[in-house]
TIPA-352784 format. One record per residue (C-alpha): residue in three letters; x, y, z; chain; residue number from 1. Coordinates in steps of 0.05 Angstrom, whole numbers. Layout:
% TIPA-352784
ATOM   vovex       px       py       pz   drense   drenkol
ATOM     ALA        X        Y        Z        A       NUM
...
END
This chain:
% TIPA-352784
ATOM   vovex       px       py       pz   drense   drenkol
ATOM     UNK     -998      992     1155        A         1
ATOM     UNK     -964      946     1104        A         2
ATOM     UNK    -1016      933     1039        A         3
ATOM     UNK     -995      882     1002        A         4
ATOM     UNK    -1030      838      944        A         5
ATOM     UNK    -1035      759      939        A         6
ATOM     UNK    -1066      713      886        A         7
ATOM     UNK    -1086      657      933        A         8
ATOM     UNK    -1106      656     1012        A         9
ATOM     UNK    -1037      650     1051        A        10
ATOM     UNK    -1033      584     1087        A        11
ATOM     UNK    -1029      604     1163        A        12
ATOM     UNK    -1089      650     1153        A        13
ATOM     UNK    -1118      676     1217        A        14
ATOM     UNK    -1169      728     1204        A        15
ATOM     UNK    -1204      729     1139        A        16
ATOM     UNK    -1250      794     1114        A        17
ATOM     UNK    -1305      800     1075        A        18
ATOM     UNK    -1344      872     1052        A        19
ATOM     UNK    -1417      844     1048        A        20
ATOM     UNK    -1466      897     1020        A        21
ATOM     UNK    -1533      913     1058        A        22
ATOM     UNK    -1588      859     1060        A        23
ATOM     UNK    -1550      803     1015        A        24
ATOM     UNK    -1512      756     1057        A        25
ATOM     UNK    -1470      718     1006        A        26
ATOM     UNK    -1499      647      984        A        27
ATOM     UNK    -1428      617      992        A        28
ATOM     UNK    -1421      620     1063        A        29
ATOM     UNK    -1422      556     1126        A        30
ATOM     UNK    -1494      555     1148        A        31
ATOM     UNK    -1462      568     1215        A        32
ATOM     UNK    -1446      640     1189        A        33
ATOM     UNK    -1512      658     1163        A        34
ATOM     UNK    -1559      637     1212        A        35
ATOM     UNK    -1510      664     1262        A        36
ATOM     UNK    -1506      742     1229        A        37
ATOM     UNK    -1582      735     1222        A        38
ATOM     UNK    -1586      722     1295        A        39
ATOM     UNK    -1541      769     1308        A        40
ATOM     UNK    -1585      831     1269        A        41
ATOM     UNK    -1523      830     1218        A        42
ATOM     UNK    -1553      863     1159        A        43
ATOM     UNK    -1493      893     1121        A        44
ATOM     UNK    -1505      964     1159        A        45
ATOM     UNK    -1447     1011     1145        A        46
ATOM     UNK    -1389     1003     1192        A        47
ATOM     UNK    -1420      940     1224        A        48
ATOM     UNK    -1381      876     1235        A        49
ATOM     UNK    -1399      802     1250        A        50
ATOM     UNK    -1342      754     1272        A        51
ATOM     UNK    -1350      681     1270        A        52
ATOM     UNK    -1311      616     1257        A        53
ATOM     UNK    -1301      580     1194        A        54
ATOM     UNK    -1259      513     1174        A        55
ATOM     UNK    -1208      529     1118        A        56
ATOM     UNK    -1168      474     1086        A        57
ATOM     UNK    -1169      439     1154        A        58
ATOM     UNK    -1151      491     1198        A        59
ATOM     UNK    -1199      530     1243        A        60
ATOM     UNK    -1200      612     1222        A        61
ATOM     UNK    -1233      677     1243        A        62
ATOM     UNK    -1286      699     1192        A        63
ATOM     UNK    -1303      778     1183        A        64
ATOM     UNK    -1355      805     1156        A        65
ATOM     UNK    -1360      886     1155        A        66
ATOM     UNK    -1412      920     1129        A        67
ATOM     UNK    -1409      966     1068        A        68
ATOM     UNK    -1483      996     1071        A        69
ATOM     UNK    -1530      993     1012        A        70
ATOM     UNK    -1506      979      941        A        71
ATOM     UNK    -1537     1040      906        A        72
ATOM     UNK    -1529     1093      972        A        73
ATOM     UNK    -1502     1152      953        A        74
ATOM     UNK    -1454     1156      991        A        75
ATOM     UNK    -1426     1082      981        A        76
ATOM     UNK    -1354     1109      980        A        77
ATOM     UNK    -1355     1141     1047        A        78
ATOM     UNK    -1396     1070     1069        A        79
ATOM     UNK    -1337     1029     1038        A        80
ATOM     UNK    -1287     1073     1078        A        81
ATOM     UNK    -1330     1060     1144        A        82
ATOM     UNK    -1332      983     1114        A        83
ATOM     UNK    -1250      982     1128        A        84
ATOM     UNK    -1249     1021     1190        A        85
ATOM     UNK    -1292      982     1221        A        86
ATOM     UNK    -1241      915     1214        A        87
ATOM     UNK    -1190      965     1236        A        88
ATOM     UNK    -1227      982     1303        A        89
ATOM     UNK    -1242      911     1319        A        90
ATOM     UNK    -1178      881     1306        A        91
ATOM     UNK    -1128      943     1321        A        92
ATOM     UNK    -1107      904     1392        A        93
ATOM     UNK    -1139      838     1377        A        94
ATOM     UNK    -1074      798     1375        A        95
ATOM     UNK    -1079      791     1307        A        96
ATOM     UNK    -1019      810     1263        A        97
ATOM     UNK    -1053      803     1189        A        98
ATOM     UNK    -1129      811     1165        A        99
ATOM     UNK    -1124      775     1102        A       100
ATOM     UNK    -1189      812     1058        A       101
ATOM     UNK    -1226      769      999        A       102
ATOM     UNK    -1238      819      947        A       103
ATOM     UNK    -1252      764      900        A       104
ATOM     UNK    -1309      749      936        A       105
ATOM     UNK    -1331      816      956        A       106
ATOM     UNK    -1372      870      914        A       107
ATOM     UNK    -1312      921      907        A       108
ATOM     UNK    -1285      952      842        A       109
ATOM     UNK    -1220      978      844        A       110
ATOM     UNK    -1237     1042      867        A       111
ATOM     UNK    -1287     1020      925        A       112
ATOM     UNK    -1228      971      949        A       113
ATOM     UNK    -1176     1031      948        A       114
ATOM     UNK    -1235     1061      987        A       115
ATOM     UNK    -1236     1002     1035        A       116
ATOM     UNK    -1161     1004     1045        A       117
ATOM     UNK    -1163     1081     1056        A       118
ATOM     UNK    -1213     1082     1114        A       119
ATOM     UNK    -1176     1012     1138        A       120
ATOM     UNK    -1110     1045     1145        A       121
ATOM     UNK    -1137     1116     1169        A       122
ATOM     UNK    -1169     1089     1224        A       123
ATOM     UNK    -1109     1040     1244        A       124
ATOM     UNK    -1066     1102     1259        A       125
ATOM     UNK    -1052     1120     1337        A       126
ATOM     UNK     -999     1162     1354        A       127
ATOM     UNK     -962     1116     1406        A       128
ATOM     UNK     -884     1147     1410        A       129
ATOM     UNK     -891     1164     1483        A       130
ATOM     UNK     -923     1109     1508        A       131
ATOM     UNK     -877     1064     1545        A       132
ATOM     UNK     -915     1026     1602        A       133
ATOM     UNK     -975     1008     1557        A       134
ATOM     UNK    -1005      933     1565        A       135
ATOM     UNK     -987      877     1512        A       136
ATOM     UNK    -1066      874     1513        A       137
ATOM     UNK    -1070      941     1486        A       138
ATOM     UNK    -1018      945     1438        A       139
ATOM     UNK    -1025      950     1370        A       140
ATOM     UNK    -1022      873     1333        A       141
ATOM     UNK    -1054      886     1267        A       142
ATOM     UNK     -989      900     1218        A       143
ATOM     UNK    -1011      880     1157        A       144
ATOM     UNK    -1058      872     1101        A       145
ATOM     UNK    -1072      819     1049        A       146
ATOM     UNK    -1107      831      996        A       147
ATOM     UNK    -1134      765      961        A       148
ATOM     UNK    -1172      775      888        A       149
ATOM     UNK    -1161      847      875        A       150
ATOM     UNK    -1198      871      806        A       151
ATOM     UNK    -1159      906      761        A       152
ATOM     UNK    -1137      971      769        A       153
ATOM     UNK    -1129      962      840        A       154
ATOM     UNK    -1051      973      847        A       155
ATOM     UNK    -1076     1050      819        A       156
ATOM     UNK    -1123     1058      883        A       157
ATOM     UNK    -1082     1030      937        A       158
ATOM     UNK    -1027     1075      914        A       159
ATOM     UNK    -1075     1138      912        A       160
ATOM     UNK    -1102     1114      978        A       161
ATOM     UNK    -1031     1111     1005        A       162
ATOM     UNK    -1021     1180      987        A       163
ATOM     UNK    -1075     1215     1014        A       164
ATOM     UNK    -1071     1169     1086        A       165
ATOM     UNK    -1002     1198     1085        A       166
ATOM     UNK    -1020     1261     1084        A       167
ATOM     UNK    -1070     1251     1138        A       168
ATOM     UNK    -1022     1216     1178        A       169
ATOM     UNK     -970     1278     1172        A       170
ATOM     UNK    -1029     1325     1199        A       171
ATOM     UNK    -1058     1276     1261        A       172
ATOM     UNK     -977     1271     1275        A       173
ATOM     UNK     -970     1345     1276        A       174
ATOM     UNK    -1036     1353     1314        A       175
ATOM     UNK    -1023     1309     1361        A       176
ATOM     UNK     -946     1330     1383        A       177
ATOM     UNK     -945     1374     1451        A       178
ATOM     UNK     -911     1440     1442        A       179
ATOM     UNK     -842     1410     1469        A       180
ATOM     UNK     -841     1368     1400        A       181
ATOM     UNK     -879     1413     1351        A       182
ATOM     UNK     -858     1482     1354        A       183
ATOM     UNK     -844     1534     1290        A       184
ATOM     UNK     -777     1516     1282        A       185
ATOM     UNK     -784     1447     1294        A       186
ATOM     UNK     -850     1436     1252        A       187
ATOM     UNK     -808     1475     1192        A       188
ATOM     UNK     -750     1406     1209        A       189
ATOM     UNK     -809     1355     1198        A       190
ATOM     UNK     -836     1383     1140        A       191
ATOM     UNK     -753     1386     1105        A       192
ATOM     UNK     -758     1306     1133        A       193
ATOM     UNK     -830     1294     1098        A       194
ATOM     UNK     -824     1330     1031        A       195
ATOM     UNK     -759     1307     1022        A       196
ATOM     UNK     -751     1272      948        A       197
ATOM     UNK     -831     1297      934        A       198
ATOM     UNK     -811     1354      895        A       199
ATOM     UNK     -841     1403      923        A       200
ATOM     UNK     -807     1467      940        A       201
ATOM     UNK     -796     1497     1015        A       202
ATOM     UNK     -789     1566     1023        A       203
ATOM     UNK     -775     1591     1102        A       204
ATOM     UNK     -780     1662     1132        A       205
ATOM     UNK     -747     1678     1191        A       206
ATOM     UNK     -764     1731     1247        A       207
ATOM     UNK     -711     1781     1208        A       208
ATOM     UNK     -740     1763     1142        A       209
ATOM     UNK     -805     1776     1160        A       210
ATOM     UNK     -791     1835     1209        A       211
ATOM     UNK     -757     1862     1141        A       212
ATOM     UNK     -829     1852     1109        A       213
ATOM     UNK     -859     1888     1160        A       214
ATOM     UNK     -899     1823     1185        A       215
ATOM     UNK     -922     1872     1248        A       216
ATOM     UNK     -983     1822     1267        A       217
ATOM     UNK     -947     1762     1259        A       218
ATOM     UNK     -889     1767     1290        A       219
ATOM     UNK     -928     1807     1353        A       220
ATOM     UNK     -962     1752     1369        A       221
ATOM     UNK     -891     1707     1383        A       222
ATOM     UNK     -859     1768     1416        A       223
ATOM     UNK     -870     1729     1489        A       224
ATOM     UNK     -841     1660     1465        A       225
ATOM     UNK     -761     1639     1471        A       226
ATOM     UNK     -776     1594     1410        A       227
ATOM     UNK     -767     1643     1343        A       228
ATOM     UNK     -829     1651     1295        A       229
ATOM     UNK     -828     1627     1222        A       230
ATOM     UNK     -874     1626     1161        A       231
ATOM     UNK     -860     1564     1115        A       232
ATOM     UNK     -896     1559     1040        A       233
ATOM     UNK     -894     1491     1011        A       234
ATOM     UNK     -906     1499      928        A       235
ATOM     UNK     -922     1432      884        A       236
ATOM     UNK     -922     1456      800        A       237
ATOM     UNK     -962     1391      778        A       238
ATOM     UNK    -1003     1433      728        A       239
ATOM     UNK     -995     1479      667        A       240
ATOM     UNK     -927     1509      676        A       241
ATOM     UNK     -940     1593      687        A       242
ATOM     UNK    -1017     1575      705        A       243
ATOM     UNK    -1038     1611      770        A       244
ATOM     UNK    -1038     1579      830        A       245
ATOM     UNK    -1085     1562      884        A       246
ATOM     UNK    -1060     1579      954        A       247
ATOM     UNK    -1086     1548     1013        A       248
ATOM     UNK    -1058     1580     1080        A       249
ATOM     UNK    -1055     1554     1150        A       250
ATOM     UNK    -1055     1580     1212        A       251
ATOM     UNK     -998     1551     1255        A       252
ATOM     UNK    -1005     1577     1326        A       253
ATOM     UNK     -961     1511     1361        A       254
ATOM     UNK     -977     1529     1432        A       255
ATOM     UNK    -1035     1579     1458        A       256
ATOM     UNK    -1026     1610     1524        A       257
ATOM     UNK    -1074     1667     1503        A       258
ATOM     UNK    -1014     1718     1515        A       259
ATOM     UNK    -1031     1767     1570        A       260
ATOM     UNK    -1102     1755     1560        A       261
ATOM     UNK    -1081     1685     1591        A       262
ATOM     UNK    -1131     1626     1572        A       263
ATOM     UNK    -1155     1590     1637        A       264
ATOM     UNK    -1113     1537     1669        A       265
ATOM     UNK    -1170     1479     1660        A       266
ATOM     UNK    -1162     1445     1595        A       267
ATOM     UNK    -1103     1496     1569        A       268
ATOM     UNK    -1069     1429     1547        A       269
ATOM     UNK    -1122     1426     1484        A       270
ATOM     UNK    -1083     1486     1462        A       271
ATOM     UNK    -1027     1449     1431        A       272
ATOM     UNK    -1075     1440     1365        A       273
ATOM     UNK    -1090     1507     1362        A       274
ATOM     UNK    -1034     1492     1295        A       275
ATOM     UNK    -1095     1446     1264        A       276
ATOM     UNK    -1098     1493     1204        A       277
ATOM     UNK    -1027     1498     1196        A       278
ATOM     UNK    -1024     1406     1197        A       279
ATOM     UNK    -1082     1406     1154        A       280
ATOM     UNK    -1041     1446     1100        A       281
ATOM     UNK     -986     1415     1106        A       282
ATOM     UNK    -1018     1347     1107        A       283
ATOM     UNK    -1047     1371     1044        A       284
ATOM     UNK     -981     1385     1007        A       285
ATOM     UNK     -962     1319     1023        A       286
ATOM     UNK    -1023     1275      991        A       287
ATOM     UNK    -1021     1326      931        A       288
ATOM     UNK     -941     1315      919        A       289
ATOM     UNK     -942     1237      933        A       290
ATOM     UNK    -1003     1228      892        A       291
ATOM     UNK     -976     1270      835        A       292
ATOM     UNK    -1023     1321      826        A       293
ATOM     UNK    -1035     1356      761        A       294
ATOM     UNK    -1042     1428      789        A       295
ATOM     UNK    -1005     1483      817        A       296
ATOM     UNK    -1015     1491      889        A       297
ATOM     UNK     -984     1533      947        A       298
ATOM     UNK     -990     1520     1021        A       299
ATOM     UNK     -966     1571     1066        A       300
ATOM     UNK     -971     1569     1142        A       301
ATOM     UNK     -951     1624     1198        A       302
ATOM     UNK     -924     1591     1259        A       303
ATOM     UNK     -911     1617     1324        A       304
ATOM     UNK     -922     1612     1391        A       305
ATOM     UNK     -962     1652     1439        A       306
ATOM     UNK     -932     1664     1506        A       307
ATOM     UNK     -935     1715     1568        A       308
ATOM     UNK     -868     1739     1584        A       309
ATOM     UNK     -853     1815     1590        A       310
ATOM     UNK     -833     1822     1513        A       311
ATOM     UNK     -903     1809     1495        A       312
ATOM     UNK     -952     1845     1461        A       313
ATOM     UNK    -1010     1878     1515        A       314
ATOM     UNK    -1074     1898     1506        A       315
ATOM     UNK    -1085     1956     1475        A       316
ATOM     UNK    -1025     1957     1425        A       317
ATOM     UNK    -1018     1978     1357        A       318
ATOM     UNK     -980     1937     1310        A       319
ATOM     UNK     -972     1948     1236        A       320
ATOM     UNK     -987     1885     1181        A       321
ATOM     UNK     -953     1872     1123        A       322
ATOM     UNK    -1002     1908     1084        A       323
ATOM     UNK     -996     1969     1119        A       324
ATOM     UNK    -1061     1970     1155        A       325
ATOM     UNK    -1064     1985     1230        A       326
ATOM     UNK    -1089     1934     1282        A       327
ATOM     UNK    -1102     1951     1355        A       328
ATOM     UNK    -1097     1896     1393        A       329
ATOM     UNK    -1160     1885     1439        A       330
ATOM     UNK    -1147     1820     1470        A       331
ATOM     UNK    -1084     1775     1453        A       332
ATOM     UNK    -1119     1711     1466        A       333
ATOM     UNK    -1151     1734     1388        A       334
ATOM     UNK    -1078     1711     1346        A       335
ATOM     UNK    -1091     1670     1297        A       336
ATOM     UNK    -1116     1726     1261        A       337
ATOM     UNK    -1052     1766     1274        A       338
ATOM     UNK    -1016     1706     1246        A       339
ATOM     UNK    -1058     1686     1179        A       340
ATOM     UNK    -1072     1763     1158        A       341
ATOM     UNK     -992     1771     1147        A       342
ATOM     UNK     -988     1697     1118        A       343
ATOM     UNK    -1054     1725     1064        A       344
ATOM     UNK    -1017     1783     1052        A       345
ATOM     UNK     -948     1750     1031        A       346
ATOM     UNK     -977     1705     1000        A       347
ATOM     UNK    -1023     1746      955        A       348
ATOM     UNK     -957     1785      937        A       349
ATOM     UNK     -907     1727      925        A       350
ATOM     UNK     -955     1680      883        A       351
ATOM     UNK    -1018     1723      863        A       352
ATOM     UNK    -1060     1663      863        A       353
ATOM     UNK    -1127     1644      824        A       354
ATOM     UNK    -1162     1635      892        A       355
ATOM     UNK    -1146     1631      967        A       356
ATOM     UNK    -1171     1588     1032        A       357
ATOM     UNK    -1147     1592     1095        A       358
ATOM     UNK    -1159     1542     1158        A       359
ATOM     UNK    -1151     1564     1221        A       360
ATOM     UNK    -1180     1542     1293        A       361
ATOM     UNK    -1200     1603     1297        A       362
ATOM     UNK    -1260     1612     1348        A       363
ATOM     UNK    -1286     1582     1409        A       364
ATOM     UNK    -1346     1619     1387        A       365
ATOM     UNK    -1346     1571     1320        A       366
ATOM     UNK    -1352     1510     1367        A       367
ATOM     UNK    -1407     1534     1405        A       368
ATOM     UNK    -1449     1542     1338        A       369
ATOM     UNK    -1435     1473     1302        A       370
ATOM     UNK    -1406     1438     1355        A       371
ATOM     UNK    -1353     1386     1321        A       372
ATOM     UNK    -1399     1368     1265        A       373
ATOM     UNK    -1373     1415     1217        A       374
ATOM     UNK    -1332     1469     1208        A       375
ATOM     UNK    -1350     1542     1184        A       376
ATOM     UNK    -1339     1572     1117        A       377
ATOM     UNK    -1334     1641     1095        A       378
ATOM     UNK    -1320     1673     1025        A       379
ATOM     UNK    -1325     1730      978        A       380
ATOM     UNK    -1343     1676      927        A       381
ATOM     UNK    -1408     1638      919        A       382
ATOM     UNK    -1380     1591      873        A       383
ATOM     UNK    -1317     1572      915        A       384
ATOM     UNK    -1345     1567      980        A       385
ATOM     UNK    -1403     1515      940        A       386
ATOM     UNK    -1339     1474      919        A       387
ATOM     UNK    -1312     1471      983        A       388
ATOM     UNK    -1375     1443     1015        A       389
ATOM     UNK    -1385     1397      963        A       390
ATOM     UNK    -1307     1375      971        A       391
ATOM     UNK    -1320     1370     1050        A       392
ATOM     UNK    -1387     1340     1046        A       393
ATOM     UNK    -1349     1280      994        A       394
ATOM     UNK    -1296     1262     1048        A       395
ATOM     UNK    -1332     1277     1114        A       396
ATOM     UNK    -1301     1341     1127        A       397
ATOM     UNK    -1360     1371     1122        A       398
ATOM     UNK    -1374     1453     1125        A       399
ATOM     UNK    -1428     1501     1136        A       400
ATOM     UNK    -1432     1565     1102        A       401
ATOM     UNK    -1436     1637     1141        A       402
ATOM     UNK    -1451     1707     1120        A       403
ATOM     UNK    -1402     1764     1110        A       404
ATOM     UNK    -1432     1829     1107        A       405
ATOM     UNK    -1414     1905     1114        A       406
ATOM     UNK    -1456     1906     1182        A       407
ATOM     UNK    -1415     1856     1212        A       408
ATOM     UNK    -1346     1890     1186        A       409
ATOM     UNK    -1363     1961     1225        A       410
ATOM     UNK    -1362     1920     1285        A       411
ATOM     UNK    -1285     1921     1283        A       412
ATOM     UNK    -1272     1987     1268        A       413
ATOM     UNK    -1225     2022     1321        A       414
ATOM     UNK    -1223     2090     1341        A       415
ATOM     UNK    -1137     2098     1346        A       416
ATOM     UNK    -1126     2044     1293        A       417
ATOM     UNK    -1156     2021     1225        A       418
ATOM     UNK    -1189     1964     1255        A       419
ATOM     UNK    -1189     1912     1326        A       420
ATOM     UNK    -1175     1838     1326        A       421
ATOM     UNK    -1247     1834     1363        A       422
ATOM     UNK    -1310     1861     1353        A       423
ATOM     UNK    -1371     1854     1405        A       424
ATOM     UNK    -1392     1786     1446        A       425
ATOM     UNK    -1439     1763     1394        A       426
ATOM     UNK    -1415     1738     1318        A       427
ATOM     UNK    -1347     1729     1343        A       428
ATOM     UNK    -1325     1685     1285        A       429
ATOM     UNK    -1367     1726     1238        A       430
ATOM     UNK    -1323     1781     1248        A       431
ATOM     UNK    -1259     1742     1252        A       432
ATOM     UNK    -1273     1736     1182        A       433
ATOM     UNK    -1292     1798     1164        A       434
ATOM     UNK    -1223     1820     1201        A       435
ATOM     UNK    -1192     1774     1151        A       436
ATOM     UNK    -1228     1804     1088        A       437
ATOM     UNK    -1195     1867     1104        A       438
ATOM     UNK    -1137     1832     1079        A       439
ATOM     UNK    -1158     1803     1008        A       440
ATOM     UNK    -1129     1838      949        A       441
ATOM     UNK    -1157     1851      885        A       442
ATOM     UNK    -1226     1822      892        A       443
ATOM     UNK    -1184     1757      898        A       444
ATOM     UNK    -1239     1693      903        A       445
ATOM     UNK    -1222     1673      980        A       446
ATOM     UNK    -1255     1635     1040        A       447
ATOM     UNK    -1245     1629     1108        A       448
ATOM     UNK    -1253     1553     1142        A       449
ATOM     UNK    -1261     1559     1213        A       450
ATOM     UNK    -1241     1487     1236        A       451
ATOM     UNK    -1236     1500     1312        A       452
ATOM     UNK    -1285     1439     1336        A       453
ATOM     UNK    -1267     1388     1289        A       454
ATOM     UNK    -1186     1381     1283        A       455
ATOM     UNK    -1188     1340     1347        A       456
ATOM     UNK    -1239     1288     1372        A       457
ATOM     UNK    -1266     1263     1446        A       458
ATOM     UNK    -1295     1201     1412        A       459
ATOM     UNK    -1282     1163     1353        A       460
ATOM     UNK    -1309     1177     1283        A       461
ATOM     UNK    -1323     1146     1205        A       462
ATOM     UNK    -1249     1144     1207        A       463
ATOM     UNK    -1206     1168     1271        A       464
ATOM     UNK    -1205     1147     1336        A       465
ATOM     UNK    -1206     1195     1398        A       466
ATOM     UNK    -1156     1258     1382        A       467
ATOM     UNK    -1129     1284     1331        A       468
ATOM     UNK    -1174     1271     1254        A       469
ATOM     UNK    -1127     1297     1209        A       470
ATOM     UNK    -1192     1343     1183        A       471
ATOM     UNK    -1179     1388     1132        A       472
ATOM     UNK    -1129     1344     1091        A       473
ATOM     UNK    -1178     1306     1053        A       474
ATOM     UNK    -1216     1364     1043        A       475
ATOM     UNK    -1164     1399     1002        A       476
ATOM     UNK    -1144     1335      972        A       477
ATOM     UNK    -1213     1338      946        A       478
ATOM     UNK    -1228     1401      920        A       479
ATOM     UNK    -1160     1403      883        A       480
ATOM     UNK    -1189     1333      850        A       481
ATOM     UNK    -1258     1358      838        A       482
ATOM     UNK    -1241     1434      821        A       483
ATOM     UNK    -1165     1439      792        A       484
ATOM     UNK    -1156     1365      752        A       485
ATOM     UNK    -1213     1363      730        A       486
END
C-alpha cells in the first residue's frame, strides 16, 4: 500500500474518504448525503461505511464515509483502526486504484490518523503469489493512498504505522506459506532478506551446532524430515547498552504431520501454521527494528519439521534436553514443546534475560477452551502476565490468563524419565505449560502464550481478512512500548 501526503484534493479524484465520529454527521455535507446515511441507519458505528455520490469541481466522485465509533470510547484507537479497515474491505476489488482520505475535514489527530492508516493497510494485505487464474473482478485495484489535510505530526505516525504493518505483514507472509515455501532453512533465507540493513543481528544454529549443545528434544522432533532443523535468534540493542534483555521465543514447527502419532488426514493442511509463534516473533523483530525501538530485545525461534519416516522419534523414547533433564516421549504429535524447551534453555544461557515469553500453537485443547477469541497465558509472574493482557487487550490480541500449580505439574511426571510431553486427557495445555516451567532458570519472570486458535482466521476480523492475522506481532510491539520504553 503506497501512503502518500497531498496539500490539496488531486484533480482526477475518484473515491474520496471521510472518518465521521458516532452520531455527528458533518454540517458541510450535499443534503443528498445526509438524508441518504440517515436513511440508510448510518450513525458513525465503528467499522461502518456509507457510499454515495457527490459533485466536485464539476466532476461526479464517490463519497465515503466510515465510521470511527464514539468520540470519547475507550477504545477510540482500536475504533479508528476498524474506521480504515473498513474503506479497505469495501474498496480492496472495487476497481478503484486510489482512496483519496480528507483528514482536514475529519476528527483525527495525528496519532488517530496513523491509527486510521494502520488498520487501512493491515486489512488491505492478501497473500496473492500463487494465484494465477483469478478474475480481473477480484483482483486487487486499491494501490494507493492520499492523504489530504494531515495535522501535524502525522509524517511521525504513518511511519510508526508502516513499521509495525510491516511486521505484521512478515508474520501473515510466513503464516500463510505451505511447507514447500516456508521450511527451517528457508524461513532462516527470508528473515537474512527482511532484516537486511535493520541492524539487527542473526545468529543460526545448525543440526551439528545444536546436536553439539545437546538440543536432544529439539532436534528429535525433526529426526523424520529430509529438510535439516535450525534455531535462529534475531537481537535488536535499541536500549541502554549492557541492560538485560527481554527474550521472546517462538515456536517454529513449519509443517506438522504429528510424527508417528500421525494427525488425521482431514484438515492436516491447517498444519502448515503450526510456525504461528515462530512468524509472530519474527514479525515482532521486524516492527521493533524498523520502528527503532529503544530497548534490548531477543527473538529466538526453533524450527523444524515434523515428519514420519523410519529415522523418527517413536513413542515411548527418551531424549535428553539441553538442560539435562530427561523427556519420555508419550505421543510425538506433542512437539512444540520438544522444540521451545531447548530454544528456553539456550536462550536463558546465551542472553540471561530480564524476562521471557514464549508463543507457541501449542494445544488443540487451548482452542477448545477460548475458541479463536483469545489466546491463553501462563506465567510465574503476576505482574508480567498483567502486562501482557493489557498489551493484547490494546491491539486486539487479546489473552486470558490460566493457572499453574504443583497439582497440575505431577501430572507429567514419568516413571523411566524425569518427566512426559503429556499428562492426562483433561488440562492438556495446563500441563504443556507446566512441562515448559520445568525449563525456567533462576526464578526467571516467564509466560507461556498459547496462540493455537487465533494465528489463522475462517472469517474476517477488526483487521484481517480470512487466514492468516499476523496475531502476536502487535502484541509484542505493544508490550515492548508500554513496558520497556516507557
Amino acid at each position: 500500500m503506497n501512503i502518500t501526503f497531498a496539500d490539496s484534493l488531486p484533480s482526477d479524484i475518484s473515491l474520496l474518504a471521510r472518518v465521521v465520529e458516532h452520531g455527528s454527521l458533518p454540517g458541510d455535507l450535499e443534503r443528498t448525503v445526509t438524508e441518504g446515511a440517515q436513511a440508510a441507519r448510518f450513525r458513525g458505528g465503528a467499522g461502518q461505511v456509507f457510499e454515495s455520490f457527490v459533485e466536485r469541481d464539476g466532476k461526479v466522485v464517490r463519497l465515503a464515509l466510515s465510521g470511527a465509533g464514539k468520540a470519547d470510547a475507550d477504545d477510540r484507537m482500536a475504533n479508528l483502526e476498524k474506521a480504515g479497515a473498513a474503506l479497505a474491505a469495501k474498496y480492496f476489488a472495487s476497481g478503484v486504484e486510489t482512496l483519496v482520505l480528507d483528514a482536514g475535514n475529519s476528527p483525527l489527530d495525528a496519532a488517530g490518523l496513523g491509527a486510521v492508516l494502520l488498520g487501512l493497510r493491515l486489512r488491505a494485505w492478501r497473500f496473492d503469489e500463487h494465484r494465477t487464474t483469478m478474475k480481473k473482478e477480484q483482483q486487487r485495484s486499491l494501490m494507493n493512498v492520499v492523504v489530504v489535510g494531515a495535522p501535524e505530526g502525522s509524517d511521525a505516525a504513518l511511519a510508526d504505522a508502516a513499521a509495525v504493518a510491516e511486521g505484521v505483514e512478515f508474520t501473515r507472509m510466513l503464516v500463510t506459506e505451505p511447507a514447500n515455501k516456508v521450511y527451517p532453512v528457508s524461513f532462516v533465507e527470508k528473515a537474512k532478506a527482511a532484516f537486511e540493513g535493520t541492524g539487527v543481528e542473526l545468529t543460526v544454529l545448525d543440526e551439528a551446532a545444536m546436536d553439539e549443545l545437546g538440543m536432544g528434544a529439539l532436534l528429535g522432533v525433526g529426526r523424520g524430515s529430509e529438510r535439516e532443523s535450525r534455531l535462529l535468534a534475531m537481537q535488536w540493542n535499541g536500549g541502554e547498552k549492557g541492560a538485560r534483555p527481554t527474550v521472546f521465543v517462538g515456536k517454529g514447527v513449519t509443517f506438522d504431520t504429528g510424527g508417528i502419532s500421525m494427525k488425521p488426514a482431514a484438515g492436516m493442511e491447517d498444519m502448515k501454521w503450526d510456525m504461528g509463534g515462530s512468524g509472530a516473533v519474527a514479525g515482532a523483530m521486524l516492527a521493533l527494528a524498523k520502528r527503532k525501538a529503544k530497548a534490548n530485545v531477543v527473538g529466538v525461534v526453533g524450527l523444524v519439521e515434523n515428519m514420519p519416516d523410519g529415522r523418527a522419534q517413536l513413542p515411548g523414547d527418551v531424549v535428553t534436553s539441553m538442560s539435562g533433564q530427561t523427556i519420555e516421549v508419550i505421543n510425538t504429535d506433542a512437539e512444540g514443546r520438544l522444540v521451545l524447551c531447548d530454544a528456553l534453555h539456550w536462550a536463558q544461557e546465551q542472553y540471561d534475560p530480564a524476562a521471557i515469553v514464549d508463543f507457541a500453537t501449542l494445544t488443540g485443547a487451548m482452542i477448545i477452551a477460548l475458541g479463536s477469541e483469545h489466546g491463553g497465558v501462563f506465567s510465574n509472574d503476576d505482574e508480567l502476565a498483567d502486562k501482557l493482557q493489557s498489551a493484547g487487550a490494546a491491539v486486539g490480541d487479546k489473552l486470558w490468563r490460566f493457572p499453574l500449580t504443583s497439582e497440575y505439574d505431577k501430572l507429567i511426571d514419568s516413571p523411566i524419565a524425569d518427566m512426559k510431553n503429556v499428562g492426562p486427557r483433561g488440562a492438556g495445555s495446563i500441563t504443556a505449560a507446566q512441562f515448559l516451567q520445568r525449563f525456567i532458570t533462576d526464578d526467571r519472570p516467564w509466560a507461556h502464550c498459547d496462540i493455537a486458535g487465533m494465528v489463522w482466521a475462517d472469517k474476517p476480523g477488526r483487521t484481517w481478512g480470512k487466514g492468516a492475522t499476523g496475531y502476536g506481532a502487535r502484541l509484542i510491539d505493544r508490550y515492548v512500548r508500554d513496558v520497556l520504553e516507557s
